[in-house]
C-alpha positions as CSV (number, residue, x, y, z in Angstrom):
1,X,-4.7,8.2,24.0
2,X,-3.3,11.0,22.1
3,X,-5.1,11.8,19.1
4,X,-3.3,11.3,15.6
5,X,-3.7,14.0,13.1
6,X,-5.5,12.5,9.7
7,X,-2.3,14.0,7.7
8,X,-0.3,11.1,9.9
9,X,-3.2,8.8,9.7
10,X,-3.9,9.2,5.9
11,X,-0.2,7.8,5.5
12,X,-0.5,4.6,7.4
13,X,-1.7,1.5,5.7
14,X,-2.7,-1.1,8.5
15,X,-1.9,-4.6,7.3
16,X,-4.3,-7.3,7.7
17,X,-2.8,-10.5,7.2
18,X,-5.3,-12.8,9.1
19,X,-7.7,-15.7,7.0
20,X,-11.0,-14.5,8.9
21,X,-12.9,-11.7,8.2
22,X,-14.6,-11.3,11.5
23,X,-10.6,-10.9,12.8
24,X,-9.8,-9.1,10.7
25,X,-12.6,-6.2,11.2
26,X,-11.6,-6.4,15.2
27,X,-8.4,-5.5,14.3
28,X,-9.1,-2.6,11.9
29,X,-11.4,-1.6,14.6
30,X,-9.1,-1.7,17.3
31,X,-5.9,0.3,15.9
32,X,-8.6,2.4,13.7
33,X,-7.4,5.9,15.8
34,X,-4.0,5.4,14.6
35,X,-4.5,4.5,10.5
36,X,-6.2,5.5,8.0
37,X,-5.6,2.4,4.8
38,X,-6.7,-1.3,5.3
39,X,-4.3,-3.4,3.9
40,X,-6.0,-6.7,2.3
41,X,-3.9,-8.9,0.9
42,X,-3.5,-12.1,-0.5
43,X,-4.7,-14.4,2.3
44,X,-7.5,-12.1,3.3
45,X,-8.9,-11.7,-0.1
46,X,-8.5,-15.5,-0.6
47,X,-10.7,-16.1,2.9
48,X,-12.9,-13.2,2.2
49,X,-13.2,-12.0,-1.2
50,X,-14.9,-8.8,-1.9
51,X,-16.6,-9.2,1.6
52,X,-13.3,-7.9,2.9
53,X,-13.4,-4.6,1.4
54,X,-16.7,-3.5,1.6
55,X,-16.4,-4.3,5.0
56,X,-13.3,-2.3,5.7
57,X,-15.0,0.3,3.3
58,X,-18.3,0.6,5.9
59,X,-15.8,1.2,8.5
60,X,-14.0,4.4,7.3
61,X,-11.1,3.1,5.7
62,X,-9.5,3.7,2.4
63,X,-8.8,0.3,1.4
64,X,-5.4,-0.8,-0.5
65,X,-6.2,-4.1,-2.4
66,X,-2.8,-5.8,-2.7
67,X,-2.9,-9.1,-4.9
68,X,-0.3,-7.9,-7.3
69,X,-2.4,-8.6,-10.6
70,X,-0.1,-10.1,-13.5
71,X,-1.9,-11.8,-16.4
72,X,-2.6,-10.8,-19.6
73,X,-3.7,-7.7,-20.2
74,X,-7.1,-7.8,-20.6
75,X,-7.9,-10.4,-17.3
76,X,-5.8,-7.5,-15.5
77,X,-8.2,-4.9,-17.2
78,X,-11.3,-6.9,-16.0
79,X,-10.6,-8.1,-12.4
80,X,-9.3,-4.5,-11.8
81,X,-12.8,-3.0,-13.1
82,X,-14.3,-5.3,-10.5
83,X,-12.0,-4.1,-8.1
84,X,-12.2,-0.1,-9.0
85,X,-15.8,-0.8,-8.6
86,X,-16.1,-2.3,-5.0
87,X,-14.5,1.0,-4.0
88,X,-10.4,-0.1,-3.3
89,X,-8.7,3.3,-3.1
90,X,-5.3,1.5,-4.0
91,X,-4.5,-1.7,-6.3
92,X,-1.4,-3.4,-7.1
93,X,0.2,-5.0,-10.3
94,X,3.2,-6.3,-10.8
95,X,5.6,-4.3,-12.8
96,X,7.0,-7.0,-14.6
97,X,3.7,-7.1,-16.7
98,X,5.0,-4.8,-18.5
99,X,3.6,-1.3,-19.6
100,X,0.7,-2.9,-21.4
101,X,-0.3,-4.6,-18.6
102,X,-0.3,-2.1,-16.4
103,X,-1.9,0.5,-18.6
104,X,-4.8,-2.0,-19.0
105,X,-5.0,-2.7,-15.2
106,X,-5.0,1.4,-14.5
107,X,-7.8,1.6,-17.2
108,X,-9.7,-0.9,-16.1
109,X,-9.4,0.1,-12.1
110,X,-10.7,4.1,-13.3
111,X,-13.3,2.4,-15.6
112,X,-14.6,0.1,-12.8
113,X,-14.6,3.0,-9.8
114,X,-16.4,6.2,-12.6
115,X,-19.0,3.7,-13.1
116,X,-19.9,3.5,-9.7
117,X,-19.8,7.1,-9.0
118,X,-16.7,6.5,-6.9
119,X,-13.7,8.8,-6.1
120,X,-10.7,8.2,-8.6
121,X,-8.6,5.2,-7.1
122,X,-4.6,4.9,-7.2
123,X,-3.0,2.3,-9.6
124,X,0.2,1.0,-7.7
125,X,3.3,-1.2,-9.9
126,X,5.1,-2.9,-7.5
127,X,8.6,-2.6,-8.3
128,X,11.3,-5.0,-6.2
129,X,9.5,-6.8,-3.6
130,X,10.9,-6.2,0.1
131,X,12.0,-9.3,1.0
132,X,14.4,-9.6,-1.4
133,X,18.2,-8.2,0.2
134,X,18.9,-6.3,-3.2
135,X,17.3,-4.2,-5.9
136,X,18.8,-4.7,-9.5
137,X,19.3,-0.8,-10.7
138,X,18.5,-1.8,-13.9
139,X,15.1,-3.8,-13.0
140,X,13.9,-1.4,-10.7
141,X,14.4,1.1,-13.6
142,X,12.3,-1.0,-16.1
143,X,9.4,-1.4,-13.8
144,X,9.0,2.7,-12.7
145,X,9.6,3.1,-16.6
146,X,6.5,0.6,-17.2
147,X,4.4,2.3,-14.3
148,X,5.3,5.6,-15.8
149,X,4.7,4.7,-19.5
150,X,1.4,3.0,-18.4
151,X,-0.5,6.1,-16.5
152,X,0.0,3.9,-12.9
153,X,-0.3,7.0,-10.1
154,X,2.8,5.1,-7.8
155,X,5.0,2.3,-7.2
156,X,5.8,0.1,-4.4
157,X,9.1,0.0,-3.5
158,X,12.1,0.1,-0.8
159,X,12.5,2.8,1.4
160,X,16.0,2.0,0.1
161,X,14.9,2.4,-3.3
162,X,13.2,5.6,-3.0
163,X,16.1,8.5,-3.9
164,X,16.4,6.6,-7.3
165,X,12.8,6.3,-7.6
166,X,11.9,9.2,-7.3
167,X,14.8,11.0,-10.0
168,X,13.0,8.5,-12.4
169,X,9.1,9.6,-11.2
170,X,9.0,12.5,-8.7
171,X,5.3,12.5,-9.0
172,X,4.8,9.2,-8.3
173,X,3.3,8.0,-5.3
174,X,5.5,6.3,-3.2
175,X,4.1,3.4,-0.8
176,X,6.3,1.5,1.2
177,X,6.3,-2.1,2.8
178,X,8.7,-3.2,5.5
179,X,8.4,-0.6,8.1
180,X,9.4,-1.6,11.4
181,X,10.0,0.0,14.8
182,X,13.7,0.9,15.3
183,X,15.3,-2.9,16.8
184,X,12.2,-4.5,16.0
185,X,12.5,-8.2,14.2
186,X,12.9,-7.5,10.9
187,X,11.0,-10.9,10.0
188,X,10.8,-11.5,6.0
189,X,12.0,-8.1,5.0
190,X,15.0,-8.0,3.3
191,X,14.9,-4.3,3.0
192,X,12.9,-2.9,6.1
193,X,13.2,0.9,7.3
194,X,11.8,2.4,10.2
195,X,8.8,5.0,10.0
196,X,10.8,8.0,10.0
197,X,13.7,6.8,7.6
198,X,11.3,6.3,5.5
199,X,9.4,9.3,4.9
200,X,12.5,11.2,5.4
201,X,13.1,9.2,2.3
202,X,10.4,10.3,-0.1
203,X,7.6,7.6,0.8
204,X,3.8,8.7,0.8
205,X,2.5,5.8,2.0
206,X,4.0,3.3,4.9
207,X,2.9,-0.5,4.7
208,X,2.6,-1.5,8.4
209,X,1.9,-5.0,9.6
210,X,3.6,-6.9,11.8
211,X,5.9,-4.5,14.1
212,X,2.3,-3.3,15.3
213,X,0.0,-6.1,14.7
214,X,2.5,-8.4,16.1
215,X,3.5,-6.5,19.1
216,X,2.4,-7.1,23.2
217,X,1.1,-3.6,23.1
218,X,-1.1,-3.1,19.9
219,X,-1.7,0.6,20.4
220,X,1.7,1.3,22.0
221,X,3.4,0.3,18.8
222,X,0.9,2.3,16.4
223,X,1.3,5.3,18.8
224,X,5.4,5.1,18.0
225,X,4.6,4.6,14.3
226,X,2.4,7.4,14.2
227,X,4.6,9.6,16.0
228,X,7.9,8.8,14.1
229,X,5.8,9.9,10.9
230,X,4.8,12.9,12.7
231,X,7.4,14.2,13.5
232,X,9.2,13.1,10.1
233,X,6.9,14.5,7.5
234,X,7.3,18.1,6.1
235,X,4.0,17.8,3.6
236,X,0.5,16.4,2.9
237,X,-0.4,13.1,2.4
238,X,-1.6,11.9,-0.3
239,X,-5.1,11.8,-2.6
């Protein structure tokens, strides 16, 4: 198995979309040479709880917490102080919280991770979601507005979305959902890209679930991720 540089590996988020923790660790263990990010979303979270990331955290992993806060501002502030203080290197909100919102749930996720002594963690607004065909210009614009406004360090959006994007925020970090292997199911995603369309696009960060977790060949599928964003990227990834 060829190994895969941490520059490649530091811009892969593995998804883990499985209710069961002990699954869910075999998985991250398994296709750990090729990624760098845990991915623990909604259903995780909801089978796991904080369990899941200090798990994932004892393994090596930078972990992305993605439950896409949106509630008032101060319940955002709070749950993201939990959060920043379990150790999630990434955290979304949703952008259409608003700029309050989000600044509270960026303030709250610094707040959370100084108090424990741990490195600074990224706030993430999610913009558009993927599975929807089409990104209103004008909504997308609101929300990287908000994130900007609000001190969020990146958005989640489209590799679709990404040239506008980044006119509005070029310092933004850009993570991206969707990403699938070129003539692979595009399932859900209304928007998908492969690897390298997508970094050749501007993103930072590439979302990657089911074109490699769903695949015959686990490893074979994270090896062609890893080596379209390889040969694709021209600079670092990100902090």
């Amino acid at each position: 198995m060829p190994e895969v540089p941490a520059e490649v590996r530091n811009r892969l988020a593995l998804v883990l979309d499985v209710d069961d923790l002990v699954a869910a660790t075999r998985l991250a263990k398994e296709l750990q040479p090729f990624f760098g990010i845990a991915k623990v979303g909604l259903e995780l979270f909801s089978a796991a709880g904080p369990d899941a990331v200090v798990a994932l955290l004892d393994m090596g992993y930078r972990v992305f917490v993605d439950l896409k806060l949106h509630d008032i501002p101060t319940t955002v502030a709070r749950a993201a102080r939990v959060l920043g203080g379990l150790g999630a290197g990434y955290l979304t909100m949703h952008g259409a919280g608003g700029p309050v919102m989000l600044r509270a749930g960026a303030e709250g996720l610094a707040e959370g991770a100084a108090a424990a002594g741990l490195p600074d963690p990224t706030a993430l607004a999610v913009t558009v979601l993927t599975s929807e065909a089409h990104a209103d210009t004008h909504v997308l614009a609101t929300r990287v507005q908000a994130a900007l406004e609000a001190g969020c360090g990146g958005v989640v959006c489209a590799a679709s979305d990404l040239a506008y994007v980044k006119r509005l925020g070029p310092r933004l970090v850009a993570v991206v959902p969707g990403i699938r292997l070129p003539g692979a199911d595009a399932n859900d995603q209304g928007r998908p890209s492969t690897p390298d369309e997508a970094v050749a696009a501007g993103a930072d960060v590439l979302v990657v679930g089911r074109t490699v977790t769903g695949a015959r060949d686990r490893a074979g599928a994270a090896a062609s991720v890893a080596g379209l964003v390889a040969a694709a990227a021209t600079g670092p990834a990100p902090v």
